[in-house]
C-alpha positions, -999 to +999 in steps of 0.1 A: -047-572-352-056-568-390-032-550-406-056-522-424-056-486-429-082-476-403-069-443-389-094-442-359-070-469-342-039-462-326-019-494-308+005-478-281+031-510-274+051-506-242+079-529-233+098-532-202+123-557-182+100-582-173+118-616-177+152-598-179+147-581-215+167-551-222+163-522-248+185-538-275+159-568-277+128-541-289+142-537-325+138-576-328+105-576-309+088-546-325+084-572-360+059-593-337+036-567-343+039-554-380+009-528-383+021-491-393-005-482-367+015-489-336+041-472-318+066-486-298+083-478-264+106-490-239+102-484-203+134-492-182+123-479-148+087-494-149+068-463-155+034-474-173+032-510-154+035-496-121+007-466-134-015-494-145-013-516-118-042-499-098-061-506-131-054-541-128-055-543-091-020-551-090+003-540-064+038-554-089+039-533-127+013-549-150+028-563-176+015-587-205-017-567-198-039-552-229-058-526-225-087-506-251-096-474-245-126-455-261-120-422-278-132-401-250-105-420-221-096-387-201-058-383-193-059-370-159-031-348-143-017-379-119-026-417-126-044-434-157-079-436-170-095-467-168-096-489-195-129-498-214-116-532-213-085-550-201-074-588-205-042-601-189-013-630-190-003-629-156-012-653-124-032-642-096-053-618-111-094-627-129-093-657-148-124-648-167-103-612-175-071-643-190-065-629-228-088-649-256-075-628-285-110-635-300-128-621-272-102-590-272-104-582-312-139-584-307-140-559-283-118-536-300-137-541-332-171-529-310-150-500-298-144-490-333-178-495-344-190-466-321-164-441-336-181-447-371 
């Protein structure tokens, strides 16, 4: 991600136990993504991956999953909305959904296009 002034973009970074990391290691990892535009969170009981499994078709917590959403993604009351796009790290799910951080920036950047 650029780092660049546009407001219209907001990066929500959400960081769990996956692997076995703990709260204390999210000061450290919060520098791999230096952009005043994102906000970070930690999630100890699994909250958001376990929401956004169904979006993923996954019945464990997504995780190392990256998701856009257009300006007009409706919050509903229970679950998640679905994502305009979604690439992934994980096994067992679409390999032609695997993150290509070109493909992903160029989707974001088309998302961000049709807020102009």
């Amino acid at each position: 991600m650029a780092n660049d002034a546009t407001r219209s973009v907001a990066v929500f970074v959400v960081w769990s136990s996956q692997l076995g990391a703990q709260e204390k290691n999210v000061g450290e990892a919060t520098t791999l993504i230096p952009d005043r535009r994102v906000s970070n969170f930690w999630d100890s009981s699994l909250v958001v991956g376990t929401a956004f499994s169904r979006a993923a078709n996954r019945s464990e917590p997504a995780w190392d999953v990256y998701m856009l959403f257009g300006p007009n993604a409706s919050w509903p009351a229970t679950g998640v909305p679905t994502p305009a796009w979604w690439e992934h790290q994980l096994s067992g799910l679409p390999p032609e959904l695997r993150l290509d951080p070109r493909r992903f920036a160029a989707k974001a950047r088309a998302l961000e296009r049709d807020l102009r």
